[in-house]
N, CA, C and O atoms as CSV, one atom per row, in Angstrom:
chain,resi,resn,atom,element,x,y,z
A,1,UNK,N,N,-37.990,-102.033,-32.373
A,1,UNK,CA,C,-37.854,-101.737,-33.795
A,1,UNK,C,C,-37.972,-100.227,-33.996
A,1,UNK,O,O,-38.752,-99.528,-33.350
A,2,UNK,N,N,-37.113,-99.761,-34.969
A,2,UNK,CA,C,-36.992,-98.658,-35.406
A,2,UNK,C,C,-37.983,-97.856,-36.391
A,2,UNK,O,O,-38.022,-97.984,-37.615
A,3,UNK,N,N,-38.807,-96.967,-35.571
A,3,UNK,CA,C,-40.198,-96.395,-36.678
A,3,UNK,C,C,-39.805,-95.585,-37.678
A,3,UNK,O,O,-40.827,-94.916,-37.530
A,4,UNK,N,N,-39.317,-95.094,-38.466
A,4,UNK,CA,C,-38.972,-93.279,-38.958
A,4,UNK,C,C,-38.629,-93.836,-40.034
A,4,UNK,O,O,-38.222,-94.972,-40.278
A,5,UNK,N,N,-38.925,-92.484,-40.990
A,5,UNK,CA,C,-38.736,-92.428,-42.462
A,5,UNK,C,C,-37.597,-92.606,-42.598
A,5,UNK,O,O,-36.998,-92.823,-41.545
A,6,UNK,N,N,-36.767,-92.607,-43.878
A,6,UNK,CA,C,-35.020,-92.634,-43.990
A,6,UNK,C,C,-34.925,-91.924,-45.292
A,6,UNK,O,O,-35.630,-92.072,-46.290
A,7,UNK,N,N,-33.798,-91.027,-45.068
A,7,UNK,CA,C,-33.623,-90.078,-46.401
A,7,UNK,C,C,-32.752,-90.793,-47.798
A,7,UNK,O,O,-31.826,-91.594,-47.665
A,8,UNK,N,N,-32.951,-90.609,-48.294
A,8,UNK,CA,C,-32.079,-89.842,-49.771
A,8,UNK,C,C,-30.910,-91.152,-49.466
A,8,UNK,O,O,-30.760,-92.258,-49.985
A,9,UNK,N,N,-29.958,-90.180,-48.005
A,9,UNK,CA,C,-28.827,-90.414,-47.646
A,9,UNK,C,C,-28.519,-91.897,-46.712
A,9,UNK,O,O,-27.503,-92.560,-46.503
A,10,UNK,N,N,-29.634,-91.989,-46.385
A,10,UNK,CA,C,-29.563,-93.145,-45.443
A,10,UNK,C,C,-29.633,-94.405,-45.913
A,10,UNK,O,O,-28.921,-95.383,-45.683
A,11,UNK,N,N,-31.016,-94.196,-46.918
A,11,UNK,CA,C,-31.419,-95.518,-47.658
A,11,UNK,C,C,-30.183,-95.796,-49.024
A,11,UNK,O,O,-30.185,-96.826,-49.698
A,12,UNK,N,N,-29.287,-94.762,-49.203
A,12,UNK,CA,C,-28.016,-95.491,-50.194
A,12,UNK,C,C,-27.201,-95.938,-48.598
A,12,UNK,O,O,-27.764,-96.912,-48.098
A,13,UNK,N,N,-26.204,-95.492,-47.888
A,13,UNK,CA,C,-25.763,-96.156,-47.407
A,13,UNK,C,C,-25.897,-97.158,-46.866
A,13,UNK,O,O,-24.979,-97.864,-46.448
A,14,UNK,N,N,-27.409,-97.442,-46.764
A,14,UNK,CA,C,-27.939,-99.006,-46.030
A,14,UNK,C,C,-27.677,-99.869,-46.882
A,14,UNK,O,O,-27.225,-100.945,-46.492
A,15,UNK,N,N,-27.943,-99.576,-48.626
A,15,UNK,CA,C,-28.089,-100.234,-49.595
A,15,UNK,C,C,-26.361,-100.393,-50.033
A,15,UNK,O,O,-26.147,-101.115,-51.007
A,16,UNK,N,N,-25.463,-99.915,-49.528
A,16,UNK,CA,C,-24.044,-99.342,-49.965
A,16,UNK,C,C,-24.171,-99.028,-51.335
A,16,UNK,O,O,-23.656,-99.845,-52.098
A,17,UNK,N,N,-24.658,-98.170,-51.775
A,17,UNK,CA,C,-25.186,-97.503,-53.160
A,17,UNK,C,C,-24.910,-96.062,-52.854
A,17,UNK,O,O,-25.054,-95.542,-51.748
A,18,UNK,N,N,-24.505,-95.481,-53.928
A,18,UNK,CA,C,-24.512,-94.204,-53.773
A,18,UNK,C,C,-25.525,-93.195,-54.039
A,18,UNK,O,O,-26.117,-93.393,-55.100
A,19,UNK,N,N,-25.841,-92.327,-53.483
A,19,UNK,CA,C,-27.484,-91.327,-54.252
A,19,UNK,C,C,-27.709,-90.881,-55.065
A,19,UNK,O,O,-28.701,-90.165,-55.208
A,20,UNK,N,N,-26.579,-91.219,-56.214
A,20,UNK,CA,C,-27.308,-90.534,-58.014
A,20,UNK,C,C,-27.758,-92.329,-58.104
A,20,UNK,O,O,-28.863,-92.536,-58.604
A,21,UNK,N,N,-27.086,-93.368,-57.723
A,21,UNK,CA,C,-28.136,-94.728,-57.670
A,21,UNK,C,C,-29.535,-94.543,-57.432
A,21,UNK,O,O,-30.475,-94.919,-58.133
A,22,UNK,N,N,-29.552,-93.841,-56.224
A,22,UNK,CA,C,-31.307,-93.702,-55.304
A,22,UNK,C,C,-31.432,-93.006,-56.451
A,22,UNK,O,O,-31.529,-93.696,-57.466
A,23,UNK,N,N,-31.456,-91.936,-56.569
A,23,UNK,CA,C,-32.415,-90.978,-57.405
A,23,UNK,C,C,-32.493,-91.500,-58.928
A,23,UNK,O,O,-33.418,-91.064,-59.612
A,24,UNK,N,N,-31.647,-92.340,-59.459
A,24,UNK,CA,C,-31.743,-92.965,-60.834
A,24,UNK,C,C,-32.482,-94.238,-60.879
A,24,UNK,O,O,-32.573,-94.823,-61.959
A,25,UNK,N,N,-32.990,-94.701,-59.873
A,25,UNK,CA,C,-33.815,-95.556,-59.507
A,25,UNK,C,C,-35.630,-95.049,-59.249
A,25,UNK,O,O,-36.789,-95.295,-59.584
A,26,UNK,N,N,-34.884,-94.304,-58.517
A,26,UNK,CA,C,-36.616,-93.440,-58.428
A,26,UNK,C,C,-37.375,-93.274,-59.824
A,26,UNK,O,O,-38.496,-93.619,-60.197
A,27,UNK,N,N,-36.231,-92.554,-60.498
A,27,UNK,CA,C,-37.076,-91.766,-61.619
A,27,UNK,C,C,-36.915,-92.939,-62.879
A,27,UNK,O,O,-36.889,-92.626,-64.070
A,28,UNK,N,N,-36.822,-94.246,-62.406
A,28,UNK,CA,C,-37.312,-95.003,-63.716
A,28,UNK,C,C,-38.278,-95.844,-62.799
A,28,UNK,O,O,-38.777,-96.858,-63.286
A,29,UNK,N,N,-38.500,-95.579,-61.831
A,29,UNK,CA,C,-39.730,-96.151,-60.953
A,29,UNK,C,C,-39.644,-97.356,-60.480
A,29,UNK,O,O,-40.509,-98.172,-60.162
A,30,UNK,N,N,-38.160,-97.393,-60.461
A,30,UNK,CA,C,-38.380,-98.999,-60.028
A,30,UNK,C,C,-38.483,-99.318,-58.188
A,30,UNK,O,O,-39.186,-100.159,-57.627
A,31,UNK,N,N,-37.739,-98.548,-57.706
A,31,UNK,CA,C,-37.823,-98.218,-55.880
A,31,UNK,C,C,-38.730,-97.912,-55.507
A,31,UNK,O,O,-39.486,-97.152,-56.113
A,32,UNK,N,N,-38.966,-98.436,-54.312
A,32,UNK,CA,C,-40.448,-97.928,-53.635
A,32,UNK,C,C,-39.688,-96.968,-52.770
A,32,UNK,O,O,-38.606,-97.178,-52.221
A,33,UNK,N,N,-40.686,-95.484,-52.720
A,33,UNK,CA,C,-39.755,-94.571,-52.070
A,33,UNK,C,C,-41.813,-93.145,-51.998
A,33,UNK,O,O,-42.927,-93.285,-52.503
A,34,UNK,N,N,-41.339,-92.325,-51.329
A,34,UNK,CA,C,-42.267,-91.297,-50.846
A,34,UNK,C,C,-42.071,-89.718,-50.942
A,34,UNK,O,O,-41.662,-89.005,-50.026
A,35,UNK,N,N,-42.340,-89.415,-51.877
A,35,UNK,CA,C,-41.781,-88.053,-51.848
A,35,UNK,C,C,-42.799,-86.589,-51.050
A,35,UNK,O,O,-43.864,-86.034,-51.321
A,36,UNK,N,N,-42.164,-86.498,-50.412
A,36,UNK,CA,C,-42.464,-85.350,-49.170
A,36,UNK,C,C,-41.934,-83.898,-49.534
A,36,UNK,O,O,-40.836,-83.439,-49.220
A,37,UNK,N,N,-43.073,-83.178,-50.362
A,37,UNK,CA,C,-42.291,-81.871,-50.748
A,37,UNK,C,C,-41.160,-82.378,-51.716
A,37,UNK,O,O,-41.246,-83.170,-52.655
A,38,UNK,N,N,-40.034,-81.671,-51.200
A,38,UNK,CA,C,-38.744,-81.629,-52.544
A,38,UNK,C,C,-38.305,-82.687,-52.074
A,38,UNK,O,O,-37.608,-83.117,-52.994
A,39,UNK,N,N,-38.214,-83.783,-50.805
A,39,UNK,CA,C,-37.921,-84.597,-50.213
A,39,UNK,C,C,-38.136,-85.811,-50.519
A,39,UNK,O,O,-39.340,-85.918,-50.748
A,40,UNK,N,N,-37.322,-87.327,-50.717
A,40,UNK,CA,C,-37.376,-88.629,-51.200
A,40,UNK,C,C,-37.490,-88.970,-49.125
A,40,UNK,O,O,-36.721,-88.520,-48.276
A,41,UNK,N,N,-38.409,-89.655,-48.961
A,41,UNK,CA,C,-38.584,-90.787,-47.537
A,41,UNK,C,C,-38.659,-92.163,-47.994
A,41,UNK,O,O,-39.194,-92.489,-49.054
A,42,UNK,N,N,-38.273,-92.730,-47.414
A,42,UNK,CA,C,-38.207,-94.394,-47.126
A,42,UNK,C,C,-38.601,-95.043,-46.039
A,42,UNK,O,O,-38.553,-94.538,-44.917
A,43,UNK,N,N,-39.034,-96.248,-46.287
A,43,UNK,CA,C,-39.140,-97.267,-44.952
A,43,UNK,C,C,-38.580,-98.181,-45.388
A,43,UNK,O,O,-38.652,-98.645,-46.526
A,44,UNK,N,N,-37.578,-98.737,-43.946
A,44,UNK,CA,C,-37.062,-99.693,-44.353
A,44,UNK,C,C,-37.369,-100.980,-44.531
A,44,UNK,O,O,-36.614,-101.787,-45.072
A,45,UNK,N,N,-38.516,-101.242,-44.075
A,45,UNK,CA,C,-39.110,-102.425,-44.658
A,45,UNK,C,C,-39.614,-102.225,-45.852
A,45,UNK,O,O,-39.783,-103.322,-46.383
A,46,UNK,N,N,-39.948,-101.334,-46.559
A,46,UNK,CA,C,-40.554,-101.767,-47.993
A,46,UNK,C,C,-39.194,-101.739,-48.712
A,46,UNK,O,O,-38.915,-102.610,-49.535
A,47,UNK,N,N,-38.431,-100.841,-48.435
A,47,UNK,CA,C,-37.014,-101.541,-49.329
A,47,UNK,C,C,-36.333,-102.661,-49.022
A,47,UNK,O,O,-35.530,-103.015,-49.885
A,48,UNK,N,N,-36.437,-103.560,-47.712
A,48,UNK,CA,C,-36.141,-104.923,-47.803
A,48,UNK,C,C,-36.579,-105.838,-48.225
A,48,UNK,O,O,-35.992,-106.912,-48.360
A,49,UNK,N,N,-37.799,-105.569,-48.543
A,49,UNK,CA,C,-39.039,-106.250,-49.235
A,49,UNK,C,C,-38.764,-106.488,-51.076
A,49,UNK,O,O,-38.902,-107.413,-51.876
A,50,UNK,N,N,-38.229,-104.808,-51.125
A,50,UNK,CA,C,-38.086,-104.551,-52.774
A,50,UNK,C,C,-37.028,-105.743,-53.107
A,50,UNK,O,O,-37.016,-106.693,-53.889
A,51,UNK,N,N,-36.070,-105.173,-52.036
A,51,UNK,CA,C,-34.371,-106.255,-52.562
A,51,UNK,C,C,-34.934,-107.836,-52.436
A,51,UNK,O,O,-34.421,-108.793,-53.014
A,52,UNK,N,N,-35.880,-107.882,-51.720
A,52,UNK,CA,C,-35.887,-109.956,-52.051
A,52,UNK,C,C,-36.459,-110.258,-52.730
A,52,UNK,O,O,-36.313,-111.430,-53.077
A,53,UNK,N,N,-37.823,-109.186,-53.607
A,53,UNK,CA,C,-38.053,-109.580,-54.400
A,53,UNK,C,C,-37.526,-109.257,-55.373
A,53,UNK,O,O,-38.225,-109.157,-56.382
A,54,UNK,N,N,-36.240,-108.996,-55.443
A,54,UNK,CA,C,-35.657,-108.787,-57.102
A,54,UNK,C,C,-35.325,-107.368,-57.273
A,54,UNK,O,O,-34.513,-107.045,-58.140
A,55,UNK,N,N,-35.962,-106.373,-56.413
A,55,UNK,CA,C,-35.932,-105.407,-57.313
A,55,UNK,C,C,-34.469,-104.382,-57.427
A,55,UNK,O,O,-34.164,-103.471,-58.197
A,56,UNK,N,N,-33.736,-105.059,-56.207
A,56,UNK,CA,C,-32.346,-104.660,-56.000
A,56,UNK,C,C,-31.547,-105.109,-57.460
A,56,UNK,O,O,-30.411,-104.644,-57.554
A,57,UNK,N,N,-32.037,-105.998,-58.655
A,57,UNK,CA,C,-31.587,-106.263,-59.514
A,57,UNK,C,C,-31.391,-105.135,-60.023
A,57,UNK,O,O,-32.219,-104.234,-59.891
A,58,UNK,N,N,-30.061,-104.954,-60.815
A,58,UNK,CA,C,-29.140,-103.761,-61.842
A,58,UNK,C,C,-30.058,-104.764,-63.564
A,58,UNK,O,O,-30.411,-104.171,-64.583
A,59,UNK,N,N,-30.134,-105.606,-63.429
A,59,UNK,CA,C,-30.929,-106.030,-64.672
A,59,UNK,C,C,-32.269,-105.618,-65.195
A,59,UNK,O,O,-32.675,-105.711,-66.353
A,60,UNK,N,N,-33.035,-105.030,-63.888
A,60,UNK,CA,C,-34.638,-105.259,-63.913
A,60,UNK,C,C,-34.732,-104.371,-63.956
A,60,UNK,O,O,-35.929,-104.111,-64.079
A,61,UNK,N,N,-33.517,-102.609,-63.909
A,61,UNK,CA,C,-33.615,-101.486,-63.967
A,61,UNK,C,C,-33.543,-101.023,-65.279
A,61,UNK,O,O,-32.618,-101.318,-66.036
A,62,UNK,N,N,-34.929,-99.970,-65.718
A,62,UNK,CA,C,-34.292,-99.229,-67.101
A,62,UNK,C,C,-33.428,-98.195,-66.551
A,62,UNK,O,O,-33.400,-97.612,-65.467
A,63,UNK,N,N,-32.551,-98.126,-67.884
A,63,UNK,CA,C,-31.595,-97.124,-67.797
A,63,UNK,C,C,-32.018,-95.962,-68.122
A,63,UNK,O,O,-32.884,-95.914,-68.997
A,64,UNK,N,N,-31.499,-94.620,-67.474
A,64,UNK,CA,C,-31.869,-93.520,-67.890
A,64,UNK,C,C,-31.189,-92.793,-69.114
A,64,UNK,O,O,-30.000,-93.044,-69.309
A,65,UNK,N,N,-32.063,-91.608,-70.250
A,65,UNK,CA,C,-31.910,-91.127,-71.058
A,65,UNK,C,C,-30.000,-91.166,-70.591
A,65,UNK,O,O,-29.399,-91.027,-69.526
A,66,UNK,N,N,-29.544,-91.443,-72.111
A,66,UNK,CA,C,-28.304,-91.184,-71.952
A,66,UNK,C,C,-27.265,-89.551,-72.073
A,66,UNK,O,O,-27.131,-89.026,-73.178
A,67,UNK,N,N,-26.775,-89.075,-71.118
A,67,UNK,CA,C,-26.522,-87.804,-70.413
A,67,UNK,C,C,-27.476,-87.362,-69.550
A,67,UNK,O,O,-27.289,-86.225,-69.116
A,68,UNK,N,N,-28.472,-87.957,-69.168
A,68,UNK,CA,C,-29.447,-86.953,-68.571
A,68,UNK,C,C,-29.072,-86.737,-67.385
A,68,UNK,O,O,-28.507,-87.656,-66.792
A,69,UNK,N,N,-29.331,-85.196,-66.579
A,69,UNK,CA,C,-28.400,-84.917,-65.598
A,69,UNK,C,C,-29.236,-85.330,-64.292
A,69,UNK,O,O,-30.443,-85.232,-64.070
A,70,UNK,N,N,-28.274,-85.784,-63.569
A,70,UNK,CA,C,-29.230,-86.160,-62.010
A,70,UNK,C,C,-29.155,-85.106,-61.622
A,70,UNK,O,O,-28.100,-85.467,-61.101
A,71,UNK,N,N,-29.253,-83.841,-61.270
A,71,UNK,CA,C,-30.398,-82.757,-60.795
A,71,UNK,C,C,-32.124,-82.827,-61.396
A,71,UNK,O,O,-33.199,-82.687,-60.813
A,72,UNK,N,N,-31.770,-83.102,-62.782
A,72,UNK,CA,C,-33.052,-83.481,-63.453
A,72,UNK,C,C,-34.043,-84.863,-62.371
A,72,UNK,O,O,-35.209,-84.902,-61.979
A,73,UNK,N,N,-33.218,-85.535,-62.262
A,73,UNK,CA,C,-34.002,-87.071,-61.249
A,73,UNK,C,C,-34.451,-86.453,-60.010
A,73,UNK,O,O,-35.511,-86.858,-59.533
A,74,UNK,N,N,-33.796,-85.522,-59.411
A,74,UNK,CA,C,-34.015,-85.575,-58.174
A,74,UNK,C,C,-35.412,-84.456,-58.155
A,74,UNK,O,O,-35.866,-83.903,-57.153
A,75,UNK,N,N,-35.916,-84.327,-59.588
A,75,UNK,CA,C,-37.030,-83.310,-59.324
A,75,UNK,C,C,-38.525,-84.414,-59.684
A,75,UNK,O,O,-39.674,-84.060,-59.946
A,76,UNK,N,N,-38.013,-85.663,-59.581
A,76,UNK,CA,C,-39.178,-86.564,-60.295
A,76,UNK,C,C,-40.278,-86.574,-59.247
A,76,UNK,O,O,-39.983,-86.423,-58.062
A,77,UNK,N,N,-41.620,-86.759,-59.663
A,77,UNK,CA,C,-42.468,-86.716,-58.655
A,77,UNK,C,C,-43.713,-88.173,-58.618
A,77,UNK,O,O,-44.555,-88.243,-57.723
């Protein structure tokens, strides 16, 4: 089994999601995710964990302020 964090970039393509997804997810708190410095980390077991329990739902997500710019998300802490 595979030990190591997963970026930004990794954990959308695992998810086939794109990364204003990841980061618009982060910053309404619904993803479990680790921020390292300016840096988003992942494990992939707690995001397989998230998706069975639901949290991969587009329903169970709030939506963000409408226009708000994802440079703004990617500074959430």
């Amino acid at each position: 089994m595979e030990d190591r964090w997963l970026s930004v970039s990794e954990i959308a393509e695992y998810l086939g999601v794109v990364r204003e997804t990841v980061y618009r997810r982060l910053a309404n708190g619904s993803m479990p995710g680790h921020k390292l410095g300016r840096h988003w980390k992942f494990r992939k077991e707690e995001i397989d964990e998230w998706v069975r329990s639901g949290g991969g739902d587009e329903r169970n997500a709030k939506e963000p302020a409408p226009n708000e710019p994802i440079d703004r998300l990617t500074d959430v802490t």
